[in-house]
C-alpha positions as CSV (number, residue, x, y, z in Angstrom):
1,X,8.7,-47.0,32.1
2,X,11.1,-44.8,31.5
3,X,13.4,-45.4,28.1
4,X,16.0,-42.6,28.2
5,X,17.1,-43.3,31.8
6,X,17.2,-46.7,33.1
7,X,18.5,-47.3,36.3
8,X,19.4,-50.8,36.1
9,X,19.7,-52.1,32.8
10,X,18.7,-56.0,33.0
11,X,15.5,-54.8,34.7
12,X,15.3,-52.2,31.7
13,X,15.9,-55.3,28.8
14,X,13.2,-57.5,30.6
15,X,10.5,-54.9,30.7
16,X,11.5,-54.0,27.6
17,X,10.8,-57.2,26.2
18,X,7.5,-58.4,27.6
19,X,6.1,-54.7,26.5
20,X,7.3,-55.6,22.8
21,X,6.1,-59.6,23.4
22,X,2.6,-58.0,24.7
23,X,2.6,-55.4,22.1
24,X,3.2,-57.8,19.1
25,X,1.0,-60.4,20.5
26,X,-1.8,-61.3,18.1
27,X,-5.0,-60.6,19.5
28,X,-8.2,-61.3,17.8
29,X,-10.3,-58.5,16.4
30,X,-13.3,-57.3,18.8
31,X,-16.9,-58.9,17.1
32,X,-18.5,-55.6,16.1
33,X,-14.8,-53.8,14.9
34,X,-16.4,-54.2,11.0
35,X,-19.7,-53.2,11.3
36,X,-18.3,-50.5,13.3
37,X,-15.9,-49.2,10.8
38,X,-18.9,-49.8,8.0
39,X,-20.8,-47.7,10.3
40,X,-18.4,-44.8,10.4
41,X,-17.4,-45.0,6.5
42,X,-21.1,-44.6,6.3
43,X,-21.0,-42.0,8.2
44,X,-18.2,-40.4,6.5
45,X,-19.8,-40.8,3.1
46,X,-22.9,-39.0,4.2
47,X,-21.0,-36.0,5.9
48,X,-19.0,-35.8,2.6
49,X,-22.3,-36.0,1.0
50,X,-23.9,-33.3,2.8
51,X,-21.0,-31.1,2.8
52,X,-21.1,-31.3,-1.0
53,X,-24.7,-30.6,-1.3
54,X,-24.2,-28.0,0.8
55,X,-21.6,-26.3,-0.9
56,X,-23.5,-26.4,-4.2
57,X,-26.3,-25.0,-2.6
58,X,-24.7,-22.2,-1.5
59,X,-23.4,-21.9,-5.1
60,X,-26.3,-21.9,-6.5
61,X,-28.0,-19.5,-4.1
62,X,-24.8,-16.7,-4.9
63,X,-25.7,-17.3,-8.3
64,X,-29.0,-16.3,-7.8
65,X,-28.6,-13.5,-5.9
66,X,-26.3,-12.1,-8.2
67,X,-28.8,-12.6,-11.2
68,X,-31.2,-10.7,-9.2
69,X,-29.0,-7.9,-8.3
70,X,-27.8,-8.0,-12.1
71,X,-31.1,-7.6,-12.9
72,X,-32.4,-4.8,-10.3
73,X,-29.5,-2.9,-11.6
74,X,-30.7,-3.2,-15.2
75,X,-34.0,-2.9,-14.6
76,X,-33.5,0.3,-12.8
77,X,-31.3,1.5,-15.4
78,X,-34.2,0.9,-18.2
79,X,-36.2,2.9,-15.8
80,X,-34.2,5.8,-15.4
81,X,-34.1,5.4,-20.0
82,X,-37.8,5.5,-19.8
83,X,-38.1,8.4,-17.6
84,X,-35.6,10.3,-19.2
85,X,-37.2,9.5,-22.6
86,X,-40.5,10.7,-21.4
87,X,-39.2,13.9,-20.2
88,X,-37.4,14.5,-23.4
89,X,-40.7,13.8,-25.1
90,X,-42.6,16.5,-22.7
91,X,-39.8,19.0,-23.5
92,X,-40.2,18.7,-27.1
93,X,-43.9,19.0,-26.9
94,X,-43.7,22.0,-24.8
95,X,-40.9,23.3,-27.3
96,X,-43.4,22.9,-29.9
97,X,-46.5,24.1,-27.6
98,X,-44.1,27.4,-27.3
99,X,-42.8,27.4,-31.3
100,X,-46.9,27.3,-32.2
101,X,-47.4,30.3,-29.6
102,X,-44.3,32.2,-30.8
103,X,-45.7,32.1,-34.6
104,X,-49.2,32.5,-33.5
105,X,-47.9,36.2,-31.4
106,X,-45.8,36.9,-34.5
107,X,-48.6,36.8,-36.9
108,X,-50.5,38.9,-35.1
109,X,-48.2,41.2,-34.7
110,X,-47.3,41.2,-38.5
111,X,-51.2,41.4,-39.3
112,X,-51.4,44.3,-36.7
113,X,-48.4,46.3,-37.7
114,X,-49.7,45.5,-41.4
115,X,-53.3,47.2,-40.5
116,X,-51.2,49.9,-38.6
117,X,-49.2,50.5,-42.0
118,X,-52.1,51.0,-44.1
């Protein structure tokens, strides 16, 4: 049917008509048409459901994964602490390996210049 040019106009009002009359008609509703919507509001609910679940799963997973990289980083960072604590500790030692040498050289040469004075 074509509504924005009719060729004959009573033809036009009378098909016009019975398509509104059918239209408006009450029909009854099909047998299953409510458990089929229940179905599919089911269905909806468990989507939403799942979508939800979902979401706070990967939530909880980016929390994760950003302790454990917070943690990695810190972790290494106490490391490279340690390590650089220990290798101020072998430089003192050394320092004082060297300082006992120094005086050790030093006495004798006092004690030898000493005996050479005499």
């Amino acid at each position: 049917m074509d509504f924005e040019r009719p060729d004959q106009p009573e033809k036009f009002d009378e098909e016009f008509e019975r398509e509104l009359k059918q239209a408006m008609e009450r029909r009854p509703a099909p047998p299953n048409l409510k458990r089929h919507i229940l179905e599919r509001r089911g269905i909806r609910r468990t989507e939403r459901v799942h979508i939800h679940t979902m979401w706070w799963q990967r939530l909880a997973a980016s929390l994760l994964l950003a302790a454990v990289v917070a943690g990695g980083y810190g972790w290494r960072q106490m490391e490279e602490r340690r390590k650089g604590e220990e290798a101020k500790q072998q430089v003192i030692t050394a320092l004082r390996i060297t300082n006992q040498v120094l005086n050790n050289m030093n006495r004798k040469l006092v004690t030898r210049e000493r005996a050479e004075n005499k």
